[in-house]
N, C-alpha and C positions, 0 to 999 in steps of 0.2 A: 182777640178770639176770632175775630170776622175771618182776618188774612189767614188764621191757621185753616180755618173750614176751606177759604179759598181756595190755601196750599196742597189741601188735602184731595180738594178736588179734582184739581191739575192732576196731581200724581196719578190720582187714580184712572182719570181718562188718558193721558199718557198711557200707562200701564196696559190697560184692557185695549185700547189702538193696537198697540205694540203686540200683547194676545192673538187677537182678531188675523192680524195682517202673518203673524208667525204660524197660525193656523190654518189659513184660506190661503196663502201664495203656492204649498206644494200641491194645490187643485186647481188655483187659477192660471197657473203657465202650463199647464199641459192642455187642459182647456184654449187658453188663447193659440198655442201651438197648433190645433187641430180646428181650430177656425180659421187661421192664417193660412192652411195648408189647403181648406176646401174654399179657401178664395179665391188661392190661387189652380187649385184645378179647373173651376167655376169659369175663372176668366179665361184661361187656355182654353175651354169647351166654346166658350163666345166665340174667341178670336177663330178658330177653327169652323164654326157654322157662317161666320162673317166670308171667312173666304171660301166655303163649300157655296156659299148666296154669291159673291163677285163672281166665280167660276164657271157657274151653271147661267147668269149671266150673260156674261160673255160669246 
């Protein structure tokens, strides 16, 4: 009886994973899409004020 409760268990947290992750992924890649995307503007503003600073520099 123990292993069935075991088995049952498994399945179930298997299952509701499987839920969770079928639910949240068409929010979390658009999400991560538009974090990627203002990291990389972020970093192009850096590099860009790094050499507007070497330039005036100079």
């Amino acid at each position: 009886m123990r292993q069935v409760v075991q088995l049952w268990f498994v399945g179930t947290a298997v299952f509701l994973s499987a839920a969770m992750i079928w639910a949240f992924v068409p929010v979390l890649i658009p999400v991560l899409g538009v974090t990627a995307g203002l990291g990389v503007i972020v970093a192009g503003m850096v590099s860009i004020a790094r050499w507007i600073e070497r330039y005036r520099a100079s």
